[in-house]
Steps between C-alpha positions, in 0.01 A plus 500: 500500500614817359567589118904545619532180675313302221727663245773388728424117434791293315296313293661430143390672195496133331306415785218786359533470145401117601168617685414763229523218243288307692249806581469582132355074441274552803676181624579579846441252834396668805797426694735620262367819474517545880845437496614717248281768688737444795837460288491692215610868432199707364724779303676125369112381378409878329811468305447150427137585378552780289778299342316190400202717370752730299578147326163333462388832289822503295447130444100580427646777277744285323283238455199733314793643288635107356149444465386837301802427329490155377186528348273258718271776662402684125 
């Protein structure tokens, strides 16, 4: 399958943000990722990925600042 027709797929960008959650637990059957090989939209996952990483290091971020700030870590 080429990069044009796999880009071509109608999978839902819901659909990816879903498997990307799951990818970033490491909780992921077999069978399930097979069929989100087959249905989902790879430009749809890349998106989906560099979106959910943008927020886990804001939320890292945010989360040293409260702490820095509220005195627990000093």
């Amino acid at each position: 399958m080429s990069l044009k027709e796999a880009a071509a797929r109608k999978g839902s960008f819901l659909h990816a943000l879903r498997a990307v959650a799951w990818s970033f637990f490491g909780v992921r059957k077999n069978s399930e990722y097979e069929k989100d090989v087959k249905h989902l939209n790879p430009v749809h996952v890349i998106v989906a990925g560099l979106l959910a990483a943008a927020v886990f290091v804001t939320a890292l971020v945010l989360l040293v600042k409260w702490v820095v700030g509220s005195g627990i870590a000093g």
